[in-house]
C-alpha positions in Angstrom: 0.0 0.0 0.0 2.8 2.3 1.0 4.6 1.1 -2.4 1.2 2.4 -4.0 1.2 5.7 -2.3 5.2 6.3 -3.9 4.3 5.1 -7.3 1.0 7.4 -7.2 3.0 10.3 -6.0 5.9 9.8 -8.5 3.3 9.9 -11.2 1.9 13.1 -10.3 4.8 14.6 -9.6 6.4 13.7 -13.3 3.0 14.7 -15.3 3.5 17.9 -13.1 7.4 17.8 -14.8 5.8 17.2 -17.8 3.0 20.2 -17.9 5.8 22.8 -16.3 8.0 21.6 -19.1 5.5 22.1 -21.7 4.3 25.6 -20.4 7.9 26.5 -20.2 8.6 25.0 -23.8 5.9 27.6 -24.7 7.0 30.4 -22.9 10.3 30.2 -24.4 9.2 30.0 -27.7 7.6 33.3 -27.3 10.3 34.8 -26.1 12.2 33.4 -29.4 9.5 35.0 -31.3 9.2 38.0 -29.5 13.1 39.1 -29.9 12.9 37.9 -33.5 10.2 40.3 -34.6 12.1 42.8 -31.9 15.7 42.5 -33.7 13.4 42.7 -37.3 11.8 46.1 -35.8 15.3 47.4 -35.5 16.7 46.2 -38.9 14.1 48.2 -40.2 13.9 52.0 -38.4 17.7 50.7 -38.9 17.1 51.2 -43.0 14.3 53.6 -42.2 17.1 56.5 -40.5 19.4 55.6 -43.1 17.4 56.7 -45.6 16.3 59.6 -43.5 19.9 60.9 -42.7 20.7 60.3 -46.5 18.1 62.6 -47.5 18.6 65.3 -44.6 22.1 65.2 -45.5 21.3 65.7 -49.5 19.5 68.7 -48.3 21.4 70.1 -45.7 24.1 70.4 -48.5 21.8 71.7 -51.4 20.6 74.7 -48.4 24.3 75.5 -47.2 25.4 75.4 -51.0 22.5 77.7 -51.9 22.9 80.0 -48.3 26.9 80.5 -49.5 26.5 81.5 -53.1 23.7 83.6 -51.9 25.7 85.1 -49.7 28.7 85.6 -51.9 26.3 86.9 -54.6 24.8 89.7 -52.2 28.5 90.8 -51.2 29.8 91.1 -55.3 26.3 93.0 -55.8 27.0 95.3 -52.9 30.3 96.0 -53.6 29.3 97.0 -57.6 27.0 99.6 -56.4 29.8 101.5 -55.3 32.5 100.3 -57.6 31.1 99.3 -60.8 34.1 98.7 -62.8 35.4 96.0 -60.6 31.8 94.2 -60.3 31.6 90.4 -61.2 28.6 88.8 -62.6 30.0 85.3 -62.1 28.9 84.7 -58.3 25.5 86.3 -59.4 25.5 84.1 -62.1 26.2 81.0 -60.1 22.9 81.3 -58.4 20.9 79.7 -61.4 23.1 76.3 -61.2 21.1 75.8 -57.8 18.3 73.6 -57.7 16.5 75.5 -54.6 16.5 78.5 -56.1 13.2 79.3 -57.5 12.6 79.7 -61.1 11.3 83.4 -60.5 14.2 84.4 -59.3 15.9 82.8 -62.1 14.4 84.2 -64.6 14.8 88.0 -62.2 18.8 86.9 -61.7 19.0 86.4 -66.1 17.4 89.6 -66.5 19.8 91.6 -64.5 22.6 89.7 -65.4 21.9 90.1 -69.5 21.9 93.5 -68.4 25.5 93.2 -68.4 27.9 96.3 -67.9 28.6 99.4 -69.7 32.1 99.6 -71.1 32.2 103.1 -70.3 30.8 104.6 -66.8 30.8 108.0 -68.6 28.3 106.7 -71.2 25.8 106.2 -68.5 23.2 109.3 -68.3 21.5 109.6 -64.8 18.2 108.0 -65.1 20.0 105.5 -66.1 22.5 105.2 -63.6 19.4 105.6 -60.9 17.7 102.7 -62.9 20.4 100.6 -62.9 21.2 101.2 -59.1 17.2 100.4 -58.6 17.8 97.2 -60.2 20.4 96.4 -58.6 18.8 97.0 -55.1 15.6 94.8 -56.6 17.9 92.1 -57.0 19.4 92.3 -53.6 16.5 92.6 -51.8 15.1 90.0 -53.6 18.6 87.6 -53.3 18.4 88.6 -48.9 14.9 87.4 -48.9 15.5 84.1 -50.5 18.7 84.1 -48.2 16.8 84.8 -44.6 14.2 82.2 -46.2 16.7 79.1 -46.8 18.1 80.0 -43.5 15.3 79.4 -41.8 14.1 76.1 -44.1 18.0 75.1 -42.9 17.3 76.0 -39.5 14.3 73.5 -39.2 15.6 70.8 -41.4 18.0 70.7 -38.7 15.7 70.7 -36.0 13.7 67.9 -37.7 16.5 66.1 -38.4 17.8 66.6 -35.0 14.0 65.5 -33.4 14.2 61.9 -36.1 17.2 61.1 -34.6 16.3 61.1 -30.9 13.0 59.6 -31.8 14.7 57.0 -33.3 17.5 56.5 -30.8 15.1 56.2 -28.2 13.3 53.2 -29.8 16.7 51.5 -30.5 17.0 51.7 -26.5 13.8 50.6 -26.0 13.9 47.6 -28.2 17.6 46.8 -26.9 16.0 47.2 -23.6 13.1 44.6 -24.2 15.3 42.1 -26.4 17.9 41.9 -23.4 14.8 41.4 -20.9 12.7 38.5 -23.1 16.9 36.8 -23.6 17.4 36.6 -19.9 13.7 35.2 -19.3 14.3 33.0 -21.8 17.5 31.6 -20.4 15.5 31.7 -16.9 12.8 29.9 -18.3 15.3 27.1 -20.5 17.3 26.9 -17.2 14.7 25.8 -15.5 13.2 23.3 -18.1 16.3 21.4 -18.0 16.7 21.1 -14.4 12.7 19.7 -14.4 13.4 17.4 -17.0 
């Protein structure tokens, strides 16, 4: 009878073995499934930034490319207001080449620039001279506007930029966080399978 009792007991025991072995068979293989999709969610914001920092790069060039030539354009148009003869057209010019530049100002930037310059400051009546000068402010005001404007486009493709990066830094660490948490429950969890079995 007491033989009976131990055999009875036993069995309990190892179909208890046997269901804690099978939850915990299950239980690790949702952890294997949850740090698999977990390590796939990072592969792709992964690929996602890397696109992102390629194109906020592309741009952040294209703006300081722009912002310089403006600013070299403004300086050349400046300094021929008061000294004509040494004035160059080329930085002026240069502005059409880039691609943020809108085409209005293009086609205001040709305009002046066909203008070209008089061989001859003395064969320059007034009016003209005042016209010319008027022009010449247009353009300036015109080239300081754009400038202040892709400045400030700059300024918050930075700030963007700067906002995608945490955003995306902070899910890395989350991710990282839970990955490392599900591996050591895991281990736990496959630990303690093989010491019921």
């Amino acid at each position: 009878a007491e033989a009976n009792e131990k055999i009875e007991v036993l069995k309990a025991d190892i179909e208890k073995y046997i269901a804690t072995a099978a939850r915990l068979t299950k239980e690790i293989a949702d952890h294997d499934e949850d740090i698999s999709v977990w390590k796939g969610d990072q592969n792709a914001a992964t690929n996602v930034r890397g696109i992102e920092k390629a194109d906020y790069d592309a741009m952040h060039k294209d703006y300081s490319e722009s912002i310089d030539a403006l600013q070299r354009a403004i300086a050349v148009l400046k300094k021929q207001a008061y000294d004509r003869k040494q004035a160059s057209f080329t930085q002026v010019a240069a502005l059409q080449k880039l691609s943020l530049i809108p085409e209005s100002a293009k086609r205001a930037i040709d305009a002046f620039v066909q203008q070209g310059e008089p061989t001859d400051g003395l064969e320059v009546s007034a009016p003209e001279a005042y016209g010319y000068e008027f022009q010449s402010h247009g353009v300036i005001e015109m080239l300081e506007k754009l400038l202040d404007k892709f400045m400030a486009e700059r300024t918050d493709l930075e700030k963007t930029e700067m906002n995608s990066k945490h955003a995306y830094d902070m899910l890395m660490q989350d991710l990282t966080a839970q990955i490392e948490q599900a591996t050591q429950d895991r281990e736990e969890k496959a630990e303690l399978k093989a010491k019921t079995l």
